[in-house]
Each structure stands twice: as C-alpha cells, then as structure tokens.
N, C-alpha and C positions, 0 to 999 in steps of 0.2 A: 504494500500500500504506500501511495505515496499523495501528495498534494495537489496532483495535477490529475488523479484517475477523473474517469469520467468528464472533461473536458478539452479542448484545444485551446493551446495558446500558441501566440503569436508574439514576439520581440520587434520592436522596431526602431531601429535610430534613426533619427533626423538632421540632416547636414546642419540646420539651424534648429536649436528649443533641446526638450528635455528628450529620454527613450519614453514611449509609450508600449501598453501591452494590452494586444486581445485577446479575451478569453470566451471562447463560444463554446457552449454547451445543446442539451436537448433542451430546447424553444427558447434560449437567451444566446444573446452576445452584447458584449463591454467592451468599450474603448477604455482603460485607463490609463489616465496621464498623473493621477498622484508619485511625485517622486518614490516616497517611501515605498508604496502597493509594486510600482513596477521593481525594484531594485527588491523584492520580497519573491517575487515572479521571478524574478534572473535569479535568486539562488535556489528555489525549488527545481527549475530546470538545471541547473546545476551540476545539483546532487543527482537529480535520475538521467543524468548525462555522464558522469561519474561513476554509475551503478550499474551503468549498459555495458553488455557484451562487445565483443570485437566482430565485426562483419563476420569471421570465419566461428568463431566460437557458436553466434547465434545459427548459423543454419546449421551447429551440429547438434544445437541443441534443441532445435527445431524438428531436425532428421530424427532425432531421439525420441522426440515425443510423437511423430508420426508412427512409430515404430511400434510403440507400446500401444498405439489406441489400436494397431491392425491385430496386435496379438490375441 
C-alpha cells in the first residue's frame, strides 16, 4: 500500500511559477498548485519510485506470477 493506490498523478514544472500536481481518480481530478501539497506529491512518488523493480526484475516477476495462476 502506498499513497498514490487508486489514483493518477501527474508532476508538472513550469518554465515560469511554482510545480503543480494532478491527481485524477474514479469521477475526480485536481489541479494542485499549493506548494507544500505538491512537494508532499513528489515525495510519495518518490518512494514508490524507489520501491519499483528494475525493467528486467519486473517481467520476471511478472513471468512468475503468470506461472503460478496456470498451475
């Protein structure tokens, strides 16, 4: 479980102004530009950026779980 299940976010930097972040879920989505909210947003994505597998690990781990639901 993490802070971001069940929605999409978005990062956005701006040549000019502050980063803003969308966050769309089922039947909402938000623009937020509060400093503090969005820079709360960047380290949640972070950490499950941090916690992700490497392109190869994940399709083995992928392949793994394929495996066991045909057995």
């Amino acid at each position: 479980m993490h802070d971001l299940m069940n929605s999409h976010l978005t990062l956005l930097w701006q040549r000019v102004g502050d980063p803003v972040a969308y966050v769309e879920g089922n039947s909402f989505g938000e623009l937020i530009d509060d400093p503090d909210k969005v820079l709360s947003f960047r380290w949640s994505y972070d950490l499950v950026r941090d916690a992700a597998l490497a392109p190869e690990e994940s399709t083995a781990f992928i392949k793994r779980l394929l495996e066991e639901c045909r057995s």
